[in-house]
C-alpha positions in Angstrom: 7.2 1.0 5.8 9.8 1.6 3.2 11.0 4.7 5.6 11.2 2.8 8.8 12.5 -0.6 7.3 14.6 0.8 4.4 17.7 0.1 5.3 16.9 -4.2 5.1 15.9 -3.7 1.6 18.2 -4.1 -1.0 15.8 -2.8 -4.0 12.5 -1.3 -3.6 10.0 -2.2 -6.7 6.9 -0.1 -7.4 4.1 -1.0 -9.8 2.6 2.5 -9.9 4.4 5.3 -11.3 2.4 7.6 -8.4 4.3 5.3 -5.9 7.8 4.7 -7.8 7.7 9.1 -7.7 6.3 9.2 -3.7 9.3 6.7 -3.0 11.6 9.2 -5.0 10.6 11.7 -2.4 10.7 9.9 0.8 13.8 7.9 -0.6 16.2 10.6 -2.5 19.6 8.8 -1.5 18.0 5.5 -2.8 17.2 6.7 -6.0 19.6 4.4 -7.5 17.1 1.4 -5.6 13.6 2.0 -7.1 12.2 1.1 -9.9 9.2 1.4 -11.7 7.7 -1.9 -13.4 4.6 -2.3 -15.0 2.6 -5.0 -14.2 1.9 -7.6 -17.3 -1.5 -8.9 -17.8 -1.9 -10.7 -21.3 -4.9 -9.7 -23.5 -7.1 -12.4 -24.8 -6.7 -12.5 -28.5 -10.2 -13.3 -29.5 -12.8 -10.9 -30.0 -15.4 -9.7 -27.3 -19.1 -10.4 -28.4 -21.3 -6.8 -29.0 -22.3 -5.7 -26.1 -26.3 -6.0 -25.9 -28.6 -3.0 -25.2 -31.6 -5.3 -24.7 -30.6 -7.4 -21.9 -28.8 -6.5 -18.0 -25.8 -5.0 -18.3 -23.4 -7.9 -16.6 -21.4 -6.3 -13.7 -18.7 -7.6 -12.1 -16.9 -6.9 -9.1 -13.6 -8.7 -8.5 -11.8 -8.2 -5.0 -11.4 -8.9 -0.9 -14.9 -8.4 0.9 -13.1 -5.9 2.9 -14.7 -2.3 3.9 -11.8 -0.8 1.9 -12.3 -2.2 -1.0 -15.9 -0.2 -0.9 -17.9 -3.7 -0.9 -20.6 -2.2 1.4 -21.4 0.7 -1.5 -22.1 -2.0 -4.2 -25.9 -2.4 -2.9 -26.2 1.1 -2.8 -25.5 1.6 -6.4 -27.4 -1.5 -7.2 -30.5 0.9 -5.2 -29.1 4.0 -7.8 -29.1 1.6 -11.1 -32.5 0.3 -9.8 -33.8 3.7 -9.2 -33.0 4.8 -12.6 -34.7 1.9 -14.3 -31.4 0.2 -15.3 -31.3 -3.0 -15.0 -27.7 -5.2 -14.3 -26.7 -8.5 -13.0 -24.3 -8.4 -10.8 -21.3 -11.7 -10.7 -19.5 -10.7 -7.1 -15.7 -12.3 -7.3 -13.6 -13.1 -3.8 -13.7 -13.7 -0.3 -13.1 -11.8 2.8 -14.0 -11.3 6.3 -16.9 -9.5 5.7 -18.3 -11.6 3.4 -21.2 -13.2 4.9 -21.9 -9.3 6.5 -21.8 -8.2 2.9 -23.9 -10.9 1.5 -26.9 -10.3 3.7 -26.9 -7.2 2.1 -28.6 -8.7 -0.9 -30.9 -11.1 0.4 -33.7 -11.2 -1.7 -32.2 -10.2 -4.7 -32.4 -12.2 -7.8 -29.8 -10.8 -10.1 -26.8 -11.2 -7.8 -24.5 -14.3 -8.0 -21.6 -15.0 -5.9 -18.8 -16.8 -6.4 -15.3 -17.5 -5.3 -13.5 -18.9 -8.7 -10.1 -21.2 -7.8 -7.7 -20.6 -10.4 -7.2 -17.1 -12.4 -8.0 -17.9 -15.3 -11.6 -18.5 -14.1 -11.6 -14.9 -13.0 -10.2 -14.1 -16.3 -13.0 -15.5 -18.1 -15.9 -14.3 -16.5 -14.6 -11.3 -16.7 -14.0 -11.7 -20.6 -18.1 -12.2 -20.3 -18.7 -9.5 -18.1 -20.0 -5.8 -19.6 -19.0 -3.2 -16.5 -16.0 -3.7 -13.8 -17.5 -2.1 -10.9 -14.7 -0.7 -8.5 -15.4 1.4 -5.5 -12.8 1.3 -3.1 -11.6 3.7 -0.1 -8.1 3.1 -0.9 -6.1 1.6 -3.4 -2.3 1.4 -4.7 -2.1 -0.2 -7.8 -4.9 -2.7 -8.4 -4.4 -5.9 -10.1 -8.1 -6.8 -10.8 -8.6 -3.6 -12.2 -5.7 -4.8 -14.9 -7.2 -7.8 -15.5 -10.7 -6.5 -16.2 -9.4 -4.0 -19.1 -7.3 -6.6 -20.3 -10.5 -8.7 -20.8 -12.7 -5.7 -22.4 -14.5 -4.8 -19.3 -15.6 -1.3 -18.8 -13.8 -0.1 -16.0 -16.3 2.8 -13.5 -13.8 3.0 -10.2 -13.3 5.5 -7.1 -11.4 8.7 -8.2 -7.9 7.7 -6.3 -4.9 8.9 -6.6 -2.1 6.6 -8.0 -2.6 3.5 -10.3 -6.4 4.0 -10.5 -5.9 7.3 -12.3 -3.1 5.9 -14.3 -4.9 3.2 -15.9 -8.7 4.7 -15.9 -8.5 7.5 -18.3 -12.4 9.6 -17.4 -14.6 9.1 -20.3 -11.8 7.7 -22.6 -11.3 4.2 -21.5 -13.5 4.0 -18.1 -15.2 6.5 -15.8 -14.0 8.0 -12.5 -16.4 8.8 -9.7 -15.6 10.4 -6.4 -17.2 9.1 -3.5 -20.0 11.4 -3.4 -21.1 10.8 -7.0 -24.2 9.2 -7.8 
């Protein structure tokens, strides 16, 4: 979009540094237009509780019931944590137009609960109480929820992408990165 309609925009902002250098490349005599920001999410200053090895983990998913965002692969890991004796409640954050799709999914389940909170700093909350952020999407530029998770102490496991995913989730450092055919 920035190559076709380039020439109305007057700046061209980019919250990923993948994306600010792509736009470098497809934009070299706009240079002088771009520019990188980081996005701000403010850290909670109170301290997280321990997390518990005798309960559920408590994971979260924040995000548009869309098939991009890799909704429909949350039951299957649910099936793989299962599987492995693990067990997890799972808080499912958003709205979409695949939601009611996505929620038949897990009829029958107890240890799912959906909701769609109103203002952010509901989100920001539960995910202050939640253990794991679960993000498994097809696609993804620079994701906000995923910013909002860390800030909040949430373990971040995510879809190896390129771009702002693999500029905020460090592999086995501060999160975990898993390709689409990891189990």
């Amino acid at each position: 979009l920035a190559v076709l309609y380039g020439d109305v925009a007057d700046a061209f902002i980019c919250h990923s540094l993948f994306f600010y250098e792509a736009m470098c490349q497809l934009l070299p005599h706009r240079r002088n237009d771009l520019y990188f920001i980081n996005y701000g999410i403010p850290q909670r200053k109170e301290e997280r509780e321990k997390y518990s090895t005798s309960g559920p983990l408590k994971l979260i998913f924040v995000g548009r019931h869309d098939t991009g965002k890799g909704i429909f692969d949350l039951i299957e890991i649910e099936k793989l944590l299962t599987q492995k004796g693990v067990k997890a409640n799972w808080l499912i954050l958003g709205k979409g137009p695949k939601t009611d799709e996505f929620k038949k999914q897990w009829e029958g389940k107890t240890n799912v609960t959906f909701c769609t909170p109103v203002h952010a700093s509901e989100v920001a909350e539960l995910l202050f109480q939640s253990d794991v952020f679960v993000f498994p999407p097809k696609f993804e530029g620079f994701p906000v929820s995923l910013l909002e998770a860390m800030s909040a102490g949430c373990v971040p496991i995510a879809t190896d992408l390129p771009g702002g995913l693999r500029e905020l989730v460090k592999d086995n450092v501060n999160g975990f990165l898993c390709s689409m055919d990891d189990n």
